[in-house]
C-alpha positions as CSV (number, residue, x, y, z in Angstrom):
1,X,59.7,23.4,195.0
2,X,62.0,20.7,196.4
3,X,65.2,21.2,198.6
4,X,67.2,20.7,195.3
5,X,65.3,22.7,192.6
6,X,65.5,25.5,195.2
7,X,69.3,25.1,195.2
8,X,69.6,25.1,191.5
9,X,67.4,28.3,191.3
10,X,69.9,30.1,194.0
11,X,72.9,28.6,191.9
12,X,71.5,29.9,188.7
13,X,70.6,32.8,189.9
14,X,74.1,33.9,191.6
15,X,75.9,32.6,188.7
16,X,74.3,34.8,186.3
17,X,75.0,38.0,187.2
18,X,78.3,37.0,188.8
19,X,78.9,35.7,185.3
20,X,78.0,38.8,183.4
21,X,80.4,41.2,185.6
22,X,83.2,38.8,185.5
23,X,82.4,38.6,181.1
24,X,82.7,42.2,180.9
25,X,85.1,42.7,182.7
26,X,87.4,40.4,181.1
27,X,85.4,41.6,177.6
28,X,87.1,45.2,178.3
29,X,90.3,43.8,179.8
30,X,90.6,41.6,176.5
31,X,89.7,44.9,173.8
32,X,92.3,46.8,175.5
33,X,95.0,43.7,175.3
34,X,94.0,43.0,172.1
35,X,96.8,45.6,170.5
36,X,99.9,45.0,173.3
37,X,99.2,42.3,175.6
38,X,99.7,38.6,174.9
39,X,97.1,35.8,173.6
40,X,98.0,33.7,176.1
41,X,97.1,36.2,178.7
42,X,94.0,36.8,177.3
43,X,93.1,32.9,176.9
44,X,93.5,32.7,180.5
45,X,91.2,35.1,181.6
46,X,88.6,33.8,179.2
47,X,89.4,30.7,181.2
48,X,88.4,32.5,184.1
49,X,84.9,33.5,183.4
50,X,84.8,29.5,182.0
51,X,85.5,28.5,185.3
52,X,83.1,31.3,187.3
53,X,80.5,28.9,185.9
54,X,81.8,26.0,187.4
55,X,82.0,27.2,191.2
56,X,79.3,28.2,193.7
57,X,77.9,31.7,193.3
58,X,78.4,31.4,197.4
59,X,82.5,31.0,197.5
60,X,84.0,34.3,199.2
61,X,86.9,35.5,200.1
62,X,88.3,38.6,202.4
63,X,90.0,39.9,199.4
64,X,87.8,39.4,196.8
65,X,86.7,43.2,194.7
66,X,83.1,42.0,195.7
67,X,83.4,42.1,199.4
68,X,82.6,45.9,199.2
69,X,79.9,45.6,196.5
70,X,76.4,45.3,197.7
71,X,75.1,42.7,195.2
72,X,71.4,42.2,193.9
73,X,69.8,39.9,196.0
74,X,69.7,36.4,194.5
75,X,66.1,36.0,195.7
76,X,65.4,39.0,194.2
77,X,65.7,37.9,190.5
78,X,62.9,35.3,191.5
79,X,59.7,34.9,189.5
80,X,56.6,36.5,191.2
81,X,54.5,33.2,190.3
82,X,56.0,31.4,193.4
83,X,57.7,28.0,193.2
84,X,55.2,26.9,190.5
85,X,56.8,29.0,187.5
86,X,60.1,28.6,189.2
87,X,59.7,24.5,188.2
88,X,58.8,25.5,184.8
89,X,61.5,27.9,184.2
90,X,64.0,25.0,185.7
91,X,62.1,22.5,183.6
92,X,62.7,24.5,179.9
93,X,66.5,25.4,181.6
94,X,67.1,21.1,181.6
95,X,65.2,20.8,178.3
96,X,67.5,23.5,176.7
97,X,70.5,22.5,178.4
98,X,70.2,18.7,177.0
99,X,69.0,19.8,173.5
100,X,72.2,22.1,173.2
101,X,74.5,19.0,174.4
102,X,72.9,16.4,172.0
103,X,73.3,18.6,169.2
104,X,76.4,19.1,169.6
105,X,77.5,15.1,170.5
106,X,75.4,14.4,167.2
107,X,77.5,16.8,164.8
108,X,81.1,16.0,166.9
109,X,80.0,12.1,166.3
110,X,78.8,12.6,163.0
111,X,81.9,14.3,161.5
112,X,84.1,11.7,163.1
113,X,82.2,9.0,161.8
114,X,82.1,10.6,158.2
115,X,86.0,11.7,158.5
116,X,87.1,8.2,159.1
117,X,84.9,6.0,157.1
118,X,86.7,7.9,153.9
119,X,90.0,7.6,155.8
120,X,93.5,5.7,154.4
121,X,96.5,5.5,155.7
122,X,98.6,8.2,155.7
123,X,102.3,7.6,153.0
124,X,105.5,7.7,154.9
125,X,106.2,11.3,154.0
126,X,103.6,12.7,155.7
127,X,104.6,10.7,158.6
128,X,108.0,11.9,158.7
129,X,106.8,15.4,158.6
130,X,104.4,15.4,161.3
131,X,107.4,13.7,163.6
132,X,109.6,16.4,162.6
133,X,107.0,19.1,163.3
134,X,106.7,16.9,166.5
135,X,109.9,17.3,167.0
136,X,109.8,21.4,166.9
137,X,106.9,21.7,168.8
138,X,108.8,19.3,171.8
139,X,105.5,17.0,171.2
140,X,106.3,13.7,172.5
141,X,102.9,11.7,172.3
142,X,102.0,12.6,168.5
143,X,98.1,12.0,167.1
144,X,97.0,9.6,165.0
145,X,97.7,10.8,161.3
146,X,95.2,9.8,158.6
147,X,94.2,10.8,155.1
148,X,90.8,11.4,154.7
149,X,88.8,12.4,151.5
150,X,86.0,14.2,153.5
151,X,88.6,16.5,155.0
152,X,88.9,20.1,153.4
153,X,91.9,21.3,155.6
154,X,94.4,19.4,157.7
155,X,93.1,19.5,161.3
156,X,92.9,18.0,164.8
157,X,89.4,16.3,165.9
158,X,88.7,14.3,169.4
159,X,89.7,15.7,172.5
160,X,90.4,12.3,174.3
161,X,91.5,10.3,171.6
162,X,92.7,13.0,168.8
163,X,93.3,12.5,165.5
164,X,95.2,14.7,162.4
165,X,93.5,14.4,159.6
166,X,94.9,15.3,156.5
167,X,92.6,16.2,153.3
168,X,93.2,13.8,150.0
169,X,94.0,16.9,147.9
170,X,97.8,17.2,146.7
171,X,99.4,19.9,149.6
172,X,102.6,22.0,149.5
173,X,105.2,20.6,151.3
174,X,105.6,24.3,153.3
175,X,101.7,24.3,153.9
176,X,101.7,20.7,155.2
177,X,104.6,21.7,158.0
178,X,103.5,24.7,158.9
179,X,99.5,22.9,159.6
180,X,101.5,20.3,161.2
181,X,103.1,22.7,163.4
182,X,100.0,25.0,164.3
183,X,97.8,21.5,165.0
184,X,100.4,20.3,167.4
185,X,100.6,23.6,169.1
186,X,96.9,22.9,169.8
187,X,97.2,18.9,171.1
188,X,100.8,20.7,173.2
189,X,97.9,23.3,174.7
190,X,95.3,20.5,175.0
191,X,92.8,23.1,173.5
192,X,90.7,20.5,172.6
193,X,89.9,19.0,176.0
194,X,89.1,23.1,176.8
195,X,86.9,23.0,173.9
196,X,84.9,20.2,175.1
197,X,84.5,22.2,178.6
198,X,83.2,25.4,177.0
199,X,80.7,23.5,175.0
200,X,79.7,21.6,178.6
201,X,79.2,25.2,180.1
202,X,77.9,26.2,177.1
203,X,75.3,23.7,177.3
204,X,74.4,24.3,181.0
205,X,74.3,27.6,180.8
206,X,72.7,27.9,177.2
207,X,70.3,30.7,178.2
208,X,73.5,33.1,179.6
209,X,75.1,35.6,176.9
210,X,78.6,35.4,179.0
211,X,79.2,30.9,178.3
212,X,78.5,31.7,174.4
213,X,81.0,34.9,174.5
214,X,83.4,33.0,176.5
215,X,83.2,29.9,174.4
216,X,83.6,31.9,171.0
217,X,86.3,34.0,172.6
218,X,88.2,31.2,173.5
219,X,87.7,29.6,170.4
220,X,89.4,32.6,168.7
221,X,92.4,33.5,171.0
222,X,93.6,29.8,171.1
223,X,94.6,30.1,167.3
224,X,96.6,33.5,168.1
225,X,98.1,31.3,171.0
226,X,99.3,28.5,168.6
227,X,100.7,30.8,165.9
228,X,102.8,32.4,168.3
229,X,104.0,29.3,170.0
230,X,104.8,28.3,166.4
231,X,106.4,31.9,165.8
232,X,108.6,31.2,168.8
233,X,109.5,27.8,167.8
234,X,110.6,28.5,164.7
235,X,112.9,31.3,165.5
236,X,113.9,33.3,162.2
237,X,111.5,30.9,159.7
238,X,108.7,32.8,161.4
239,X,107.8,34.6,158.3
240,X,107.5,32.0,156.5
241,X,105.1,30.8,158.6
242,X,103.4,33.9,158.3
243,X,103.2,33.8,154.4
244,X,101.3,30.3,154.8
245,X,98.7,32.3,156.5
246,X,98.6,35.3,153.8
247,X,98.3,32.5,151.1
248,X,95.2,30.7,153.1
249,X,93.8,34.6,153.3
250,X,94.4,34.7,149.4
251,X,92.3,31.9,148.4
252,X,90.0,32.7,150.7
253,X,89.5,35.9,148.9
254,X,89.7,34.2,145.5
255,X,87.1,32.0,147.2
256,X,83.4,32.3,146.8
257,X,81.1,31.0,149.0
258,X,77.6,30.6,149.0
259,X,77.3,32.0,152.5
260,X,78.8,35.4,153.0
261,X,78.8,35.4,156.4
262,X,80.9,32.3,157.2
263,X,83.1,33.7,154.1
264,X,83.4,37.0,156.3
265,X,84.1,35.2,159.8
266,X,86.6,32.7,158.3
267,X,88.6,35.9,156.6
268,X,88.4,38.2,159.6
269,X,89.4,35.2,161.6
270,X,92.9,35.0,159.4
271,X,92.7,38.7,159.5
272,X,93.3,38.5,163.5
273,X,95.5,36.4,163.5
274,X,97.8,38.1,160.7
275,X,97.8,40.8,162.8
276,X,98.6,39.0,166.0
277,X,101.5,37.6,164.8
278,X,102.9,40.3,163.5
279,X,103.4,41.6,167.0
280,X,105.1,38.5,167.9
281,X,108.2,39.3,168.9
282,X,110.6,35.7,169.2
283,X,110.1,33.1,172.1
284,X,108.0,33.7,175.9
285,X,111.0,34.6,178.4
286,X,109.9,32.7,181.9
287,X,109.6,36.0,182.8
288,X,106.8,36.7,180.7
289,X,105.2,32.8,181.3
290,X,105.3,33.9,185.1
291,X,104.1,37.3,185.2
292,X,101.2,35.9,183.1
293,X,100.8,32.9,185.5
294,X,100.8,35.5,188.1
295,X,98.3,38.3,186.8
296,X,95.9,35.4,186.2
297,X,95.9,34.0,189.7
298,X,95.5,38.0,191.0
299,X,92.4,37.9,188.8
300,X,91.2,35.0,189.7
301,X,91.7,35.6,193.2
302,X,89.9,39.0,193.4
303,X,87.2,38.7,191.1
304,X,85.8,35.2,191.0
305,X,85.0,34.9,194.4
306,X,81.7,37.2,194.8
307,X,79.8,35.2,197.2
308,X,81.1,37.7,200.1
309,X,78.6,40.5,199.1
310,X,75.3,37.6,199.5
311,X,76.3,35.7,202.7
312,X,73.5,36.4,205.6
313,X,73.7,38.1,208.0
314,X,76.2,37.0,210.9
315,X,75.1,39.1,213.9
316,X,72.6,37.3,215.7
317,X,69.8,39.8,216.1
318,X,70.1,40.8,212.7
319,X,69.5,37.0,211.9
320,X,66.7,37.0,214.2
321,X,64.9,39.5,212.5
322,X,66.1,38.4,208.8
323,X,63.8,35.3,209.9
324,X,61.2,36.7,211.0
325,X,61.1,39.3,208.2
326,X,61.0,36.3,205.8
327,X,58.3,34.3,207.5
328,X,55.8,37.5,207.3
329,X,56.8,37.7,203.7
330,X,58.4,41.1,204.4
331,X,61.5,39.8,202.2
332,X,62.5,37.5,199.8
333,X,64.2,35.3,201.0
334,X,66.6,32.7,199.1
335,X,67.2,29.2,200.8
336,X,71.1,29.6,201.3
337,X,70.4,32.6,203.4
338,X,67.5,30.9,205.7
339,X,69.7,27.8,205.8
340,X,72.7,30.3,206.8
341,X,70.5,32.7,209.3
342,X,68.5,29.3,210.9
343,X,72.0,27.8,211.8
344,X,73.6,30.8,213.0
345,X,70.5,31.4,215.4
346,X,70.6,27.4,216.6
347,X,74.9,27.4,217.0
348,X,74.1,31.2,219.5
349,X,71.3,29.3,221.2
350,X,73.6,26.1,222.0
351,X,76.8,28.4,223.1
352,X,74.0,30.3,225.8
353,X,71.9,26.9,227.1
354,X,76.0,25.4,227.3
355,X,76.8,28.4,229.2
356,X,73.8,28.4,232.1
357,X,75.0,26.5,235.5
């Protein structure tokens, strides 16, 4: 195996379990939160384990929970058919990886294309809504707004260039706001752009449990996230706000669908976040925004860094024999450690041929 599909095999590797502990973690941390603690807290871990998959399974850190752990060896979780089946299993991980991407390009393109070829321009009083939701929200760039017969709901596509689009059927005036005000909450968040990033890791990592959990996760928090920004923002008209939502759970019941289980995920969905916002409790104090800010950069801080349980040994004996070891075949060996161990040995062997008279 080349230089490079050995370093993707130790990334992978490392990742993956680093990955799962971190996802269930956060998985328990987020079931016990789920009752008291805030959606934007639990967003930000999920954002977390998005961003474990993003960094090198070798970063460390003195203070990290993992500097006591003794962690598998990444070597370890190495095929027994030598680097031959290691190049397959890279080969079906690419494959995978750009099948999961182009589908989801192709359906993100296609319902773009199909949303505004069946578009028109959106009347003036839909305008002057959305830019006095705008206004509310303290939005100061607002979307595109169109009117689009292939919509069925009013909501926000693109994550670079994003546009509302607004369904051709006749809307309440309340409903209208209210959508206006939970979409801009989103494009204020730029939950899009994060959308886009968890379908990239999603992609990548298309094989790993913890990037679809974290992705689908993510997906369902952000919503709590924007009804309570719009809870906050719209001070005692909250519950008005919240009957919007029990009237899209209504016809939802009233509803049938030929698929039951999208009918089921859609109504637990409103379910959630009914019951979310009904522990909303007014606007987020700076206090809260910065004990939040600062109980995700603990987290962060202590957990994503695992690297310092894999590093090879330092003491130069030990690396002595940790080569030697691997060129008998003793051990397993992964090609950050040899690399690590090889250099240690040739920086002890300058210092003592610098140090002879």
């Amino acid at each position: 195996m080349t230089g490079a599909g050995a370093a993707a095999w130790d990334w992978a590797a490392g990742t993956a379990w680093q990955a799962a502990v971190l996802a269930l973690a956060v998985a328990l941390a987020d079931r016990v939160l789920a009752r008291r603690g805030s959606p934007h807290l639990r967003h930000a871990l999920w954002l977390v384990v998005l961003a474990k998959f993003a960094l090198p399974p070798t970063l460390a850190s003195p203070w990290s929970v993992a500097a006591a752990i003794r962690s598998p060896d990444a070597a370890a979780a190495a095929p027994a058919g030598g680097a031959a089946l290691q190049a397959v299993l890279l080969a079906v991980w690419a494959l995978g990886a750009v099948v999961v991407a182009a589908v989801a390009v192709r359906r993100s393109l296609r319902l773009r294309r199909a949303l505004l070829a069946r578009s028109v321009d959106a009347p003036p009083a839909l305008r002057d809504a959305l830019r006095r939701a705008a206004d509310v929200m303290g939005v100061r760039r607002v979307p595109r707004l169109i009117v689009s017969r292939a919509a069925s709901g009013i909501a926000l596509v693109g994550a670079f260039r994003p546009i509302l689009v607004v369904p051709a059927r006749p809307i309440a005036r309340r409903e209208a706001e209210h959508a206006f005000l939970h979409e801009l909450a989103h494009h204020r968040r730029l939950d899009l752009p994060v959308a886009l990033a968890a379908t990239a890791v999603r992609s990548a990592f298309w094989w790993h449990p913890a990037a679809w959990l974290a992705a689908a996760r993510l997906s369902d928090v952000r919503e709590q996230c924007c009804d309570a920004d719009v809870a906050a923002a719209l001070g005692e008209g909250a519950p008005a706000y919240r009957e919007t939502l029990l009237e899209a759970s209504r016809r939802l019941v009233g509803h049938r669908v030929a698929a039951g289980v999208a009918w089921l995920g859609a109504r637990s969905g409103l379910v959630a976040r009914l019951e979310a916002l009904s522990r909303t409790h007014g606007r987020r104090t700076r206090l809260g925004r910065a004990a939040t800010t600062t109980a995700v950069i603990v987290a962060a801080a202590c957990a994503v860094p695992m690297g310092a349980a894999t590093v090879a040994p330092t003491d130069v004996a030990i690396a002595r024999r940790f080569l030697a070891d691997a060129a008998a075949g003793r051990i397993r060996a992964s090609c950050y450690q040899t690399r690590y161990a090889a250099l240690r040995l040739a920086a002890a062997q300058g210092i003592e041929e610098g140090s002879k008279p």
